[in-house]
PLY file of the C-alpha trace (Angstrom):
ply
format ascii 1.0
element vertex 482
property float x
property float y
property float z
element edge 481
property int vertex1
property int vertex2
end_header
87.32 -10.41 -159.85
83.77 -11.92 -159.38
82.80 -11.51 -155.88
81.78 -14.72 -153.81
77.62 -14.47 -152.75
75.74 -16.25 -150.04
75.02 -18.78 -152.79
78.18 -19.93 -154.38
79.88 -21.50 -151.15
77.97 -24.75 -152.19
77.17 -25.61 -155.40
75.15 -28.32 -155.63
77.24 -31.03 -153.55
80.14 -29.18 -154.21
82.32 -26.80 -151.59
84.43 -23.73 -152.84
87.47 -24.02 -151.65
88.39 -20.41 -151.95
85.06 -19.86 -149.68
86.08 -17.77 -145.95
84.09 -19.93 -143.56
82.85 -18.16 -141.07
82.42 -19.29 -136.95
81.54 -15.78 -135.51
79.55 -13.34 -137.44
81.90 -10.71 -138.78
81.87 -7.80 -140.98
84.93 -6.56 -143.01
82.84 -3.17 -142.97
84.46 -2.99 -139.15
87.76 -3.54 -139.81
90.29 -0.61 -140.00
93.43 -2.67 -139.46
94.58 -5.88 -140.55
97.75 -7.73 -139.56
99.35 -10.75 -140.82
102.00 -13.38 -139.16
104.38 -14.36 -142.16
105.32 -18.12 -142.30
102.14 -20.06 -143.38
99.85 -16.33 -143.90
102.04 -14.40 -146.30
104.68 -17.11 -147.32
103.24 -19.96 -148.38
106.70 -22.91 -148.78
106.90 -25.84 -151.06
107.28 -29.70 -149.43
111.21 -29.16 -149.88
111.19 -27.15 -146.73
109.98 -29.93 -144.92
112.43 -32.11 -146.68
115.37 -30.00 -145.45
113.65 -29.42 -141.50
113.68 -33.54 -141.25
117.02 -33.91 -142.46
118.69 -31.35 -140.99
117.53 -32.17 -137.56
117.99 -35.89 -137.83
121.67 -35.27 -138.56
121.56 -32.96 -135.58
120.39 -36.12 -133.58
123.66 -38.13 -134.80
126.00 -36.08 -134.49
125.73 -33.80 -131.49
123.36 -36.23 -129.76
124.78 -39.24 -130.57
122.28 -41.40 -131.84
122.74 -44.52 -134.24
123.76 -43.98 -137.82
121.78 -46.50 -139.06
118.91 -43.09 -139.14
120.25 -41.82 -141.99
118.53 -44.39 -144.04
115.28 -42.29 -142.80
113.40 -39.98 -145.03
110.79 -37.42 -145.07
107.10 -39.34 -145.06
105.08 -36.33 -146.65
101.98 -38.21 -145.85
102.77 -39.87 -142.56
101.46 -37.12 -139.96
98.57 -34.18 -139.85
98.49 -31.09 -137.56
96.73 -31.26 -134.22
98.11 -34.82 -133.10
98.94 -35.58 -129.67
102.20 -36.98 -128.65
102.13 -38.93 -125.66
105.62 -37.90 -124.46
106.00 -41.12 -122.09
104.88 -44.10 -123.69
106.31 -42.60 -127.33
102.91 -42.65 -129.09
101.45 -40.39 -131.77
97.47 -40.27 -131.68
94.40 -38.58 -133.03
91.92 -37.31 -130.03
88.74 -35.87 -129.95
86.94 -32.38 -129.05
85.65 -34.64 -126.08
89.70 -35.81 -124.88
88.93 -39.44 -126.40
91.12 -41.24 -128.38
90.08 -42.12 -132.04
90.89 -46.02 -132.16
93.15 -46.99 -135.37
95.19 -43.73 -135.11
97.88 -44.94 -132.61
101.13 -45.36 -133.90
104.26 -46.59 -131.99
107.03 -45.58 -134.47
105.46 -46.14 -138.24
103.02 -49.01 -137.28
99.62 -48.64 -135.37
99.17 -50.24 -131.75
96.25 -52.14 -131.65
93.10 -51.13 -130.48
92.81 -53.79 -127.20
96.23 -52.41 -126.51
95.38 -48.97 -126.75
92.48 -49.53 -124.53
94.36 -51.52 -121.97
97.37 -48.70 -121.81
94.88 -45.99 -121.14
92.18 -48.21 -119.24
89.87 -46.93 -122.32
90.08 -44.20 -125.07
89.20 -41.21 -122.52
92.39 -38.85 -121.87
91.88 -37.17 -118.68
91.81 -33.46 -118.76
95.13 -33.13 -116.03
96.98 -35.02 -118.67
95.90 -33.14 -121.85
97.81 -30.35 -123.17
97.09 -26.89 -121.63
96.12 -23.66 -123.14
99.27 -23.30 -125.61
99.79 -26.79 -126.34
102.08 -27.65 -123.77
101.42 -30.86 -121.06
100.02 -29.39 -117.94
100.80 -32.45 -115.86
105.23 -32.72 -116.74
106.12 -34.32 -119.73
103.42 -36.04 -120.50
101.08 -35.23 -123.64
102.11 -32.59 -126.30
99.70 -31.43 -129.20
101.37 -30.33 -132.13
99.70 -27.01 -133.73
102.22 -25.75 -136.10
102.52 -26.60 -139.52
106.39 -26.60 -138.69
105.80 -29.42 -136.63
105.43 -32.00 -139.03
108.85 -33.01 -139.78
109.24 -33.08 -135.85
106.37 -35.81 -135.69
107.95 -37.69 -138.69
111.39 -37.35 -137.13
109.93 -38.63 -133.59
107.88 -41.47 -135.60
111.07 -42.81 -137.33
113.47 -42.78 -134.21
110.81 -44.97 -132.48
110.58 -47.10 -135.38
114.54 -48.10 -135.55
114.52 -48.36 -131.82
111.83 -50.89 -131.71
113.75 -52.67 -135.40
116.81 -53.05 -133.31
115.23 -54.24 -129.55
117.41 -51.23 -128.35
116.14 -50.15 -125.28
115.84 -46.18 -124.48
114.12 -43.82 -122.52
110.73 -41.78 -124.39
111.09 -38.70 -122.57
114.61 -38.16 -123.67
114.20 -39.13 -127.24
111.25 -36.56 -127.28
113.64 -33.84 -125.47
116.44 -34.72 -128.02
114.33 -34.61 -131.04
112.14 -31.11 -129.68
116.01 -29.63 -129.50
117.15 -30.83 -132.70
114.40 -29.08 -134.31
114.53 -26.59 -132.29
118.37 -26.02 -133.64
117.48 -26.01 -137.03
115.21 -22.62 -136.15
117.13 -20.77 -133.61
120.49 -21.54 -135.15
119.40 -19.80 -138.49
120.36 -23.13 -140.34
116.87 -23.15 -142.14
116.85 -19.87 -142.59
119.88 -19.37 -144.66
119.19 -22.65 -146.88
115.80 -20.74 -147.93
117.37 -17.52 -148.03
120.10 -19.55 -150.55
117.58 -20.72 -153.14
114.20 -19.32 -152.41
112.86 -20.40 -155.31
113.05 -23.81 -153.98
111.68 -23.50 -150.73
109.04 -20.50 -151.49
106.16 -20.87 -153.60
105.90 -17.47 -155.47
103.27 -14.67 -153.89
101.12 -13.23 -156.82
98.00 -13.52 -154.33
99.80 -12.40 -151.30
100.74 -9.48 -153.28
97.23 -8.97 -154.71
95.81 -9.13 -151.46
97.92 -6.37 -149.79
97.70 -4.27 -152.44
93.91 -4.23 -152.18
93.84 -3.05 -148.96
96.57 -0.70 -149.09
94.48 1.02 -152.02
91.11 1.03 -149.98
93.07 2.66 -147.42
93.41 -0.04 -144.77
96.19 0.20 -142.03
98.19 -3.42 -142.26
101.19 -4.41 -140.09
103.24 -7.54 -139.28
104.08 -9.49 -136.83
106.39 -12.65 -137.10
108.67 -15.10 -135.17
111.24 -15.40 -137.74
114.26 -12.94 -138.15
114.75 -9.77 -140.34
116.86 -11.17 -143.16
114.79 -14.14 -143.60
111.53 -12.06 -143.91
113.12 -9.29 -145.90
114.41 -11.93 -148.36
111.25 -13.97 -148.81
109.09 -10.57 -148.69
110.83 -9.41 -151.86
110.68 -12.55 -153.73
106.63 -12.59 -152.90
105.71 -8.37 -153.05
109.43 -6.68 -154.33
111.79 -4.67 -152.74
109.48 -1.90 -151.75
107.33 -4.20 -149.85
108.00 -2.71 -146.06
106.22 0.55 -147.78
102.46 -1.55 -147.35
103.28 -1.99 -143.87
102.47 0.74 -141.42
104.31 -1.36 -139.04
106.76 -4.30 -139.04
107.88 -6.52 -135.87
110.21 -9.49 -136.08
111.88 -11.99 -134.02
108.25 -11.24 -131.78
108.44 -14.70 -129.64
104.85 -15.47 -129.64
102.91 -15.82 -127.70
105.11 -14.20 -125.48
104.62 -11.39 -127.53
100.75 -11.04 -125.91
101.61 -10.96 -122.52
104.99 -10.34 -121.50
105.00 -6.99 -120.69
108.97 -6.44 -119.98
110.38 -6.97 -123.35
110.45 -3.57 -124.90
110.78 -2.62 -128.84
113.95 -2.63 -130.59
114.67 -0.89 -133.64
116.56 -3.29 -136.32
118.37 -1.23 -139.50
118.62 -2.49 -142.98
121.80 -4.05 -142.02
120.27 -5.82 -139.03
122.00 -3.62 -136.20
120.13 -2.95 -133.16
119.34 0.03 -131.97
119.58 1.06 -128.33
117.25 4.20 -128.57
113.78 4.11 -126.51
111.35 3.70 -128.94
108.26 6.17 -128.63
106.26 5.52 -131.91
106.50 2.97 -134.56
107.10 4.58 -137.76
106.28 3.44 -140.95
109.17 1.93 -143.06
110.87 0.75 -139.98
111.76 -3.05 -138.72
111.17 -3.40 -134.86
112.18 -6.42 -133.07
110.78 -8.40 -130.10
108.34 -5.88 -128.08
104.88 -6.23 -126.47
101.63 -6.11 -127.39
100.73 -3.90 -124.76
102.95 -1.71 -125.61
102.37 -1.98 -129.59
98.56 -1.14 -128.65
99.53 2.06 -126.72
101.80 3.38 -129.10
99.19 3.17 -132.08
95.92 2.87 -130.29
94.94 -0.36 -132.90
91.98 -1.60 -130.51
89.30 -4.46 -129.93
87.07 -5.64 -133.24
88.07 -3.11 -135.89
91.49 -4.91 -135.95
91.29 -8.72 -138.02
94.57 -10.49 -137.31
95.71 -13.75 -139.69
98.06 -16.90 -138.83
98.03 -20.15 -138.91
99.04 -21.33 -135.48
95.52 -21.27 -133.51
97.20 -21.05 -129.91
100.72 -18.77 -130.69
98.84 -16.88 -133.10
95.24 -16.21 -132.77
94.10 -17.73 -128.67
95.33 -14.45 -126.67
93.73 -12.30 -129.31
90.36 -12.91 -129.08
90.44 -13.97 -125.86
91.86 -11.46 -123.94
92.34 -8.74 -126.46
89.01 -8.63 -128.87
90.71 -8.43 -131.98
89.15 -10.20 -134.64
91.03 -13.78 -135.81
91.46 -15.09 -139.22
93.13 -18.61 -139.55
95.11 -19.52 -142.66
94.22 -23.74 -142.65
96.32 -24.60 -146.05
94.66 -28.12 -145.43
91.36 -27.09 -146.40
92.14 -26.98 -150.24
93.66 -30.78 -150.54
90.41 -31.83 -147.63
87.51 -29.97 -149.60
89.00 -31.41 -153.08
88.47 -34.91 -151.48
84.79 -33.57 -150.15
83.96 -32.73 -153.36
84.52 -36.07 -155.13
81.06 -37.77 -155.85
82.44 -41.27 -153.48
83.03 -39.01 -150.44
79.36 -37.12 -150.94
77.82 -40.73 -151.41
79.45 -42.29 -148.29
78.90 -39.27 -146.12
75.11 -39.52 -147.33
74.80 -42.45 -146.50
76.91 -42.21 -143.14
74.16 -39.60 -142.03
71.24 -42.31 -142.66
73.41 -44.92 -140.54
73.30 -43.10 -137.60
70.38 -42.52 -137.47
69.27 -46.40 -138.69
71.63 -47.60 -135.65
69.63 -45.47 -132.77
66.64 -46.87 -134.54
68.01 -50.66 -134.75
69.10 -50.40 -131.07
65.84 -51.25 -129.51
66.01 -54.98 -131.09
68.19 -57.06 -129.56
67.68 -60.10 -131.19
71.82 -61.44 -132.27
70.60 -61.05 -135.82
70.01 -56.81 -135.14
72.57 -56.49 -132.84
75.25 -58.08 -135.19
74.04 -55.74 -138.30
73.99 -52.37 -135.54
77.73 -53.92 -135.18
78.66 -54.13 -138.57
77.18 -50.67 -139.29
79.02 -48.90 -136.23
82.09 -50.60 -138.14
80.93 -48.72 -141.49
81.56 -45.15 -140.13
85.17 -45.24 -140.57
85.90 -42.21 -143.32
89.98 -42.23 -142.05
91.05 -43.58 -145.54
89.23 -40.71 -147.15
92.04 -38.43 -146.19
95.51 -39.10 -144.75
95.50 -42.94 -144.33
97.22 -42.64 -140.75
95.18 -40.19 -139.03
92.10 -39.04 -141.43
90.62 -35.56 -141.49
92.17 -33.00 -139.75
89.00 -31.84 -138.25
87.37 -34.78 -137.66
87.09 -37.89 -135.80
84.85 -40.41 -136.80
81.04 -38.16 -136.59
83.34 -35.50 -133.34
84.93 -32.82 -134.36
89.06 -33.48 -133.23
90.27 -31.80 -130.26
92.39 -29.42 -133.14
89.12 -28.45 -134.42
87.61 -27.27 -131.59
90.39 -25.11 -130.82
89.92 -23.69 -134.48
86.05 -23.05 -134.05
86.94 -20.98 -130.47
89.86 -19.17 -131.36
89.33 -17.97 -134.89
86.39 -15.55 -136.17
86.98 -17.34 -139.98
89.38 -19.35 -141.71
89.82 -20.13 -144.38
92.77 -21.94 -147.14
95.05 -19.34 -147.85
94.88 -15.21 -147.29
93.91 -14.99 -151.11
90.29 -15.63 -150.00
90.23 -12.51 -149.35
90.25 -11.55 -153.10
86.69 -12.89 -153.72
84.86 -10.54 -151.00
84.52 -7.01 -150.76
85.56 -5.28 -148.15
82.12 -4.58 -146.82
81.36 -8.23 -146.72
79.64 -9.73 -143.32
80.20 -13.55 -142.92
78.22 -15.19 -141.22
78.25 -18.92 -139.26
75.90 -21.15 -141.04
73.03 -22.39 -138.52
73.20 -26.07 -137.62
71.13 -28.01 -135.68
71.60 -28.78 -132.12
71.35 -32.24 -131.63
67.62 -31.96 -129.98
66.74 -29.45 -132.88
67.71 -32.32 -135.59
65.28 -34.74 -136.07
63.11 -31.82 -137.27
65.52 -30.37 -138.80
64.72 -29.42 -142.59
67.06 -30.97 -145.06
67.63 -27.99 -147.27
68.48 -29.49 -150.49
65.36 -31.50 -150.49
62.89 -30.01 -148.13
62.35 -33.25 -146.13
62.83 -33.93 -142.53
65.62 -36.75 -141.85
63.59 -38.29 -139.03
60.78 -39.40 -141.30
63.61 -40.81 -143.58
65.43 -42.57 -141.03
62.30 -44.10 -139.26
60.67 -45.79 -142.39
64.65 -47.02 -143.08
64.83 -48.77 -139.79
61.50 -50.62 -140.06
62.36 -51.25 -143.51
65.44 -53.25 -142.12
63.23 -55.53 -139.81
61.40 -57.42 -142.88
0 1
1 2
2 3
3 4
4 5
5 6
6 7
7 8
8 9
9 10
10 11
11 12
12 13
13 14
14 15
15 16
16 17
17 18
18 19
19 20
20 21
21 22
22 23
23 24
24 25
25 26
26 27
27 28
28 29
29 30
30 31
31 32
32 33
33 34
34 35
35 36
36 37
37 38
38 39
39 40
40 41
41 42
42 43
43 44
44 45
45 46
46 47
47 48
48 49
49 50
50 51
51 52
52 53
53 54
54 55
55 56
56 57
57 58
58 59
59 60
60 61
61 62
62 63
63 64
64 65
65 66
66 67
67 68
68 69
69 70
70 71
71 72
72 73
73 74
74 75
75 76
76 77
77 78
78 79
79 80
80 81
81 82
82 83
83 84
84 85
85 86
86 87
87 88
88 89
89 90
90 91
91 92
92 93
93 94
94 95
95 96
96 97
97 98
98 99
99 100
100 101
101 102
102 103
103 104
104 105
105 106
106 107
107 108
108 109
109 110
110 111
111 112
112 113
113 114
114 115
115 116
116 117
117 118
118 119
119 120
120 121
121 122
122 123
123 124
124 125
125 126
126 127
127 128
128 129
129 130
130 131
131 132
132 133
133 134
134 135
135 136
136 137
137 138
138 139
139 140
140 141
141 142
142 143
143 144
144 145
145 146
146 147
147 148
148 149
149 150
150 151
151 152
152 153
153 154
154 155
155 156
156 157
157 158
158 159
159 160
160 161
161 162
162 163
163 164
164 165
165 166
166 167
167 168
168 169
169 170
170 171
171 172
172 173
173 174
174 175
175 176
176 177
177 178
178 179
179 180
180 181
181 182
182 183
183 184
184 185
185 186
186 187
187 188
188 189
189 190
190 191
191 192
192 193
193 194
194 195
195 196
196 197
197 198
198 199
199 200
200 201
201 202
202 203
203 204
204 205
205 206
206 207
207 208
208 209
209 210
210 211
211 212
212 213
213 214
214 215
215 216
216 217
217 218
218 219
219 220
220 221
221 222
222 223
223 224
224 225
225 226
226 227
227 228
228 229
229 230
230 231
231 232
232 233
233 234
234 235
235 236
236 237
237 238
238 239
239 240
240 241
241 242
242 243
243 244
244 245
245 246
246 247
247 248
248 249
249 250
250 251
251 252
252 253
253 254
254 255
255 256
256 257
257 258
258 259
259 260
260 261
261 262
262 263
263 264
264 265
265 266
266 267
267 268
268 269
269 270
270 271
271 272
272 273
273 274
274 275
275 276
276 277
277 278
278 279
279 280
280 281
281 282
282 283
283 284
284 285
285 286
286 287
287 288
288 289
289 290
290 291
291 292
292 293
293 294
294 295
295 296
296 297
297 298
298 299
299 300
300 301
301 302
302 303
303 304
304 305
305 306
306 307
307 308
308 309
309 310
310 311
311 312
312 313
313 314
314 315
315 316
316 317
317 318
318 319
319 320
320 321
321 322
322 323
323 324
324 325
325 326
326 327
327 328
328 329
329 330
330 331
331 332
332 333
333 334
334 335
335 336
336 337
337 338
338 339
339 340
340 341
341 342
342 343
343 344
344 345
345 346
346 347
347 348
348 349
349 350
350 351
351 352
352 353
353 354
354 355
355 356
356 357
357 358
358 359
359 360
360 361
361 362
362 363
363 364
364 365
365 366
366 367
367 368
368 369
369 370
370 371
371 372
372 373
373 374
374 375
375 376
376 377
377 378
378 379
379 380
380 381
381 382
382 383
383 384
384 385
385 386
386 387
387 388
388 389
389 390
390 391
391 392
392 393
393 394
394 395
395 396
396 397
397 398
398 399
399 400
400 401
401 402
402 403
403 404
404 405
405 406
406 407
407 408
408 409
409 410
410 411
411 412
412 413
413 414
414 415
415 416
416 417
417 418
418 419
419 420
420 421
421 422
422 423
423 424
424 425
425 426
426 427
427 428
428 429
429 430
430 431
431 432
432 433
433 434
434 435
435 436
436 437
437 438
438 439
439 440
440 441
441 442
442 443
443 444
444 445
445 446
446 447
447 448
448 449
449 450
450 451
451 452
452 453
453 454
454 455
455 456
456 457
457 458
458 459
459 460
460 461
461 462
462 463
463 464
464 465
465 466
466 467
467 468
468 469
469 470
470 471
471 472
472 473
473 474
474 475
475 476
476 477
477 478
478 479
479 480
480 481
């Protein structure tokens, strides 16, 4: 397969969106070992999963919680919610916030409608969300039940479902309390998981749920023929990984992995020290044996990382780990572990598609001359330049571009959101999917692409056309005055 150079991330205005984007330098001429999480690395699963996670757990609501029938008439919004919203768990709103905690205005929704912005602003005596409020290192309020971010791509049926109660509520001027409708909806999901209800309804038609492998495959049999160690480690549950494992690679599949851990309970898994290994046979039984080595072929359950690293000696940066969930995933790693981090963002392919039409590259063009036309503008204040710096500040709204709730998953407005900060501090490169990986060879070094800081910018080349943006932006501006 034709290997991906320096030069072929961006074509012209174009982004390839099987390109590994890079936000630490890295070299794959490091790594020894290379581990994978399954749901959302190695198993990729069609919109029917979500389908079945809203359903089932809105069911759950009526009958074992007891909420109104009249739900049932509810159904899955594909395109109603993005990863890396915030949830404030008391006032029952669903928002988009910033790298910097503020809110993005016209991306707070009470049930399926938005609030509007002066009522956004009053609630919150602005858009700033103070840090003791925010969600803490693994997504979780830090201040009681107050603001949840949702990371995992499992988590947007649970928005939906939380979006739709709200709504029927509000329909109906029945009167109930947020923090219980958020504890009864975060258990009914919850149930569908634990209770092995989604499991077996994949395991039942996998065709359905799954979307087949080849690249998966591909990918792990590259390594495994270049002589890389590989091992797993998931959340989910033997059968449900053994079953989807052989659909994607085949029956033999456990014979790639030098090692194989299940049921982990991450991020538990990285620091809990007092859950040792258990070793799981074909048929699921647990073992009760002390476990002094982890032997190839063999299914382990729950476990420790410290452990794991003392029984195999797997250390610091020659180790690259993949998953999708930045804080459950990929945070501990790197942070207190220096293994390398890959994140698997399937977003990227449907966002870089929309990047690469001609409209976006036009708007975004001329969104960069804006800003810098507005800073220029400001020093008039005549009404006649301070209404057209108003109208302009109005112009930067790319939301639509993407999903029409929330926009971009990684942006807000000309910020980064507060998801994609986590991204560009937690993971060494990430990219769509793992079969990325298939364009680079293994001695491949990525490395971050140099940006400006912002007092670097105004002299800051433009590469395409070899001229400095200031220049640009300053004849622009006085252009605007006559």
């Amino acid at each position: 397969m034709k290997q991906i150079n320096q030069f072929s991330v961006i074509s012209g205005n174009s982004v390839n969106p099987d390109t590994i984007f890079a936000n630490n330098e890295m070299s794959l001429r490091d790594i020894e070992i290379y581990g994978f999480d399954y749901d959302y690395t190695l198993a990729f699963y069609s919109r029917h999963l979500h389908t079945l996670i809203f359903n089932i757990a809105r069911d759950i609501l009526i009958t074992k919680h007891r909420y109104p029938e009249g739900l049932r008439k509810y159904e899955y919004i594909p395109d109603f919610a993005v990863r890396g919203l915030h949830y404030d768990v008391q006032k029952a709103l669903l928002m988009k916030i910033d790298a910097f905690h503020y809110i993005q205005l016209g991306t707070v929704y009470r049930g399926l409608h938005p609030v509007p912005d002066e009522e956004v602003i009053a609630m919150y005596e602005g858009c700033h969300i103070p840090l003791e409020i925010m969600s803490d290192f693994y997504g979780k309020s830090s201040h009681g039940l107050s603001m949840k971010q949702f990371m995992d791509i499992f988590s947007l049926p649970e928005m939906t479902l939380l979006s739709c109660v709200n709504d029927f509520f509000m329909k109906h001027n029945i009167d109930y309390e947020p923090v219980h409708l958020y504890k009864d909806v975060k258990e009914a999901i919850r149930d569908v998981h634990v209770k092995g209800i989604m499991y077996r309804a994949v395991e039942a038609d996998i065709e359905k749920y799954i979307c087949y492998g080849e690249q998966s495959h591909a990918v792990l049999k590259k390594l495994s023929a270049l002589g890389k160690k590989m091992f797993l480690i998931t959340n989910s549950p033997f059968d449900f990984v053994n079953r989807g494992m052989s659909y994607i690679v085949g029956e033999d599949w456990r014979d790639l992995f030098d090692v194989v851990i299940v049921q982990a309970d991450k991020p538990g898994f990285f620091n809990d020290r007092r859950k040792p290994f258990r070793r799981v046979t074909d048929k699921g039984a647990l073992l009760w044996d002390r476990i002094h080595r982890l032997d190839k072929g063999q299914i382990y359950k729950q476990g420790n990382l410290y452990e794991f690293l003392r029984l195999t000696g797997w250390r610091g940066s020659k180790v690259l780990y993949f998953g999708d969930h930045i804080y459950s995933d990929l945070a501990d790693l790197t942070l207190k572990h220096g293994w390398r981090t890959g994140a698997i963002i399937p977003e990227l392919r449907k966002e870089i598609k929309i990047m690469n039409t001609e409209e976006y590259v036009q708007m975004m063009t001329w969104l960069q001359a804006l800003s810098g036309l507005i800073e220029q503008m400001q020093v008039h204040r005549d009404p006649a330049s301070e209404a057209v710096v108003d109208e302009w500040i109005k112009e930067r709204e790319t939301k639509n571009f993407f999903n029409a709730q929330f926009g971009s998953l990684f942006r807000t407005y000309h910020n980064p959101t507060y998801f994609s900060r986590r991204l560009s501090r937690f993971a060494d490169i990430y990219m769509a999917s793992i079969s990325c990986l298939l364009n680079y060879d293994l001695q491949h070094t990525f490395f971050p692409r140099r940006t400006p800081l912002q007092h670097e910018s105004p002299f800051w080349p433009d590469l395409c056309n070899g001229f400095s943006h200031f220049f640009f932006l300053r004849h622009a501006a006085r252009a605007c005055l006559f």
